[in-house]
C-alpha positions in Angstrom: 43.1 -25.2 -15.1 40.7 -24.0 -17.5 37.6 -25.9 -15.7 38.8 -24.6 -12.4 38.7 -20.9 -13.8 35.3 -21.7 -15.0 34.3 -22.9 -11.9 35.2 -20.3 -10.1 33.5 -18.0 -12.4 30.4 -19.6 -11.6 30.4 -19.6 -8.1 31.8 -16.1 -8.3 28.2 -15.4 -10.6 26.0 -17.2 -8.2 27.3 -15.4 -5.0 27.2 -11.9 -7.0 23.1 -13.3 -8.4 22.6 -14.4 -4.4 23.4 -11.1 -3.1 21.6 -9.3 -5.6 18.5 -11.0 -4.9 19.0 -10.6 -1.2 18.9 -7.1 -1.6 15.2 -7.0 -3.9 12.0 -9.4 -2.7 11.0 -11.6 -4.5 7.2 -10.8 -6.0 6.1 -14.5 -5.6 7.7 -14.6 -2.0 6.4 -11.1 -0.1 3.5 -11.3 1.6 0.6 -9.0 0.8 0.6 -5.8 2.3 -1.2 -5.7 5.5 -5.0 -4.6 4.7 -5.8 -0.8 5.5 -7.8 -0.2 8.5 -11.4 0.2 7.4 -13.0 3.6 8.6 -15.3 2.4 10.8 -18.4 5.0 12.4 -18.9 5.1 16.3 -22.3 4.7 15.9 -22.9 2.6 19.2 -24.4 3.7 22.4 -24.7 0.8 24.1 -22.3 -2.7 25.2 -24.0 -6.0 24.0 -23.4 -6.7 27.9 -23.6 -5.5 31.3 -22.3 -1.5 31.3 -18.4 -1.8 30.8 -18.0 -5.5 30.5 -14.3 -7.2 30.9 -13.0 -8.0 27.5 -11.2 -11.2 27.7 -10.0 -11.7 24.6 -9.7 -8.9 22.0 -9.8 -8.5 18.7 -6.9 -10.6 16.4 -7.0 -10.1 12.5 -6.2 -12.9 10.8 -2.9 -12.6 8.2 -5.2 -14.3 5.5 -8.4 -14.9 4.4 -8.2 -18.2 6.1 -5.6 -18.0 8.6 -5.5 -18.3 12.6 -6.8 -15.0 14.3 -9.7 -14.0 16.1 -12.4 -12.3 14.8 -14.1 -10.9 17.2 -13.9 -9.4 21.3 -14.8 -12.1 24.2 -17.0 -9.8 26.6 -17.4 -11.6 30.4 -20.9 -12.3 30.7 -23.2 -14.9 33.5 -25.4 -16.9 31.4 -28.8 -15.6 31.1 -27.6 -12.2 30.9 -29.0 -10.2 28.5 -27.6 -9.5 24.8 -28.4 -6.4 23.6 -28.3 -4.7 20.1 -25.6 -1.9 20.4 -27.1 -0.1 17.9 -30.6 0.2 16.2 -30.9 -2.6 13.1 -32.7 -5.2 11.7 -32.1 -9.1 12.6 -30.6 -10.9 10.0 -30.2 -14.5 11.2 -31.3 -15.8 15.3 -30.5 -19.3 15.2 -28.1 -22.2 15.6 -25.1 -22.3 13.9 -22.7 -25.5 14.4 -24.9 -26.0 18.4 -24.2 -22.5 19.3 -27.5 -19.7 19.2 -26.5 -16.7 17.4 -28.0 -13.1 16.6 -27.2 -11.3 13.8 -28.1 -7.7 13.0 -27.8 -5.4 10.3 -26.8 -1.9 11.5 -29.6 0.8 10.3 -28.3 3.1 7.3 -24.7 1.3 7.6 -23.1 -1.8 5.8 -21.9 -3.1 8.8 -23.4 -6.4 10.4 -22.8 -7.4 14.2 -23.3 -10.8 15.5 -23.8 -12.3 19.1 -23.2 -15.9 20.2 -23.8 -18.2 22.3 -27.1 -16.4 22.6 -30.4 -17.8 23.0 -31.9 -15.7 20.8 -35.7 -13.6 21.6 -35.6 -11.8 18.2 -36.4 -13.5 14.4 -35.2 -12.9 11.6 -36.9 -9.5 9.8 -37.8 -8.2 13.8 -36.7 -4.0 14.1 -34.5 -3.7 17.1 -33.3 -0.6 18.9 -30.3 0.5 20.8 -29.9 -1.8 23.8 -32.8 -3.7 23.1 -32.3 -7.2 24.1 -32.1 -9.5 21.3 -31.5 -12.7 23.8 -29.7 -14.2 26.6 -26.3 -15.6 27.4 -26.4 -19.5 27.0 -24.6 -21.2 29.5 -23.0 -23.8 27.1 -21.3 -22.9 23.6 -18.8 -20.5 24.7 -15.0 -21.1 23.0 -14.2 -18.7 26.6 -12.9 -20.6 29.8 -16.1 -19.2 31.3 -19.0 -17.7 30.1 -18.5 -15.2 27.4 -20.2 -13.4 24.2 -18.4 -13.0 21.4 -19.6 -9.9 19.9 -18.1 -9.9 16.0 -18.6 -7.6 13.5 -18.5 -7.2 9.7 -18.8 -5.5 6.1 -19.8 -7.7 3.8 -17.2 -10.8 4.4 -14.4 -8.8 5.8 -14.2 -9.0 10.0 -13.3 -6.0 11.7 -13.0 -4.4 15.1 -16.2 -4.2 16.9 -14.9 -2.5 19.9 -14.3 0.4 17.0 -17.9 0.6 16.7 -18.0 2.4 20.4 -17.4 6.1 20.7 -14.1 7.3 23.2 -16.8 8.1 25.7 -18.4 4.7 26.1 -15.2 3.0 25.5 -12.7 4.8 27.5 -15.3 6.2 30.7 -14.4 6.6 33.6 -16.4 6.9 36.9 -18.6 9.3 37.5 -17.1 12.1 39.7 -19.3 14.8 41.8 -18.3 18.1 42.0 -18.9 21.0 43.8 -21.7 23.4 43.5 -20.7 26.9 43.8 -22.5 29.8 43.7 -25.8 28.7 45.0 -27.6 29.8 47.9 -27.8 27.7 50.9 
């Protein structure tokens, strides 16, 4: 009878441990809290291609350092279209990285690097390039897309972030153009 009480007792101290724990994580078991959004400045004025392109695949933060994500936007693009800086920098790297061409460029008073691929690149490294100047063309092969894409990335120091956050409201969210009527003016 005795080892049956004590039995009991356990159990009874493991459910009561169990449901205590339930209640509190567990430090070595919770997950890091999600990273804060970096403040990124709208300081483009231009789309690395064509005028509002279609973004097929946007922008996927990875849980982890390492984990699956994507770290980047996939912008619709022919090849041999032209790449263009969205903002004025300085090339960093334009050349191959694992077969695919890629620009690089440092963004002018900012810490924030952009980078361009599969591009054949008409910029080198150390070149001073301007808002929408074109710092190659759309290679045909390379592309991770179903099609033809670029995949415009973005990042401070190792850490991806949003490149579409790098365009202002206007230039992101624009609308067409719309006439309107001229009142007041002499015929």
């Amino acid at each position: 009878m005795r080892r049956v009480m004590w039995c009991v007792g356990v159990w009874a101290g493991l459910l009561l441990a169990s449901a205590a724990t339930a209640q509190t994580p567990v430090a070595w078991a919770s997950l890091p809290p999600p990273a804060q959004e970096e403040r990124v400045p709208a300081i483009a004025r231009a789309w690395p291609v064509g005028v509002r392109p279609l973004v097929l695949r946007g922008w996927e933060p990875p849980a982890t350092v390492y984990g699956p994500g994507h770290r980047g936007v996939d912008l619709a693009a022919p090849p041999g279209a032209p790449v263009r800086a969205v903002a004025p920098g300085r090339v960093t790297f334009a050349g191959r990285v694992a077969g695919r061409g890629v620009v690089s460029v440092q963004l002018a008073g900012t810490d924030l690097r952009t980078t361009y691929e599969p591009v054949s690149p008409s910029v080198r490294k150390g070149d001073t390039v301007g808002t929408a100047e074109v710092v190659g063309t759309v290679e045909a092969t390379g592309s991770h897309c179903s099609g033809t894409c670029v995949h415009w990335g973005l990042l401070r120091d190792e850490t991806y972030l949003d490149p579409l956050s790098l365009l202002p409201p206007w230039l992101l969210h624009r609308g067409p153009s719309r006439l309107l009527p001229v009142l007041g003016v002499p015929a």
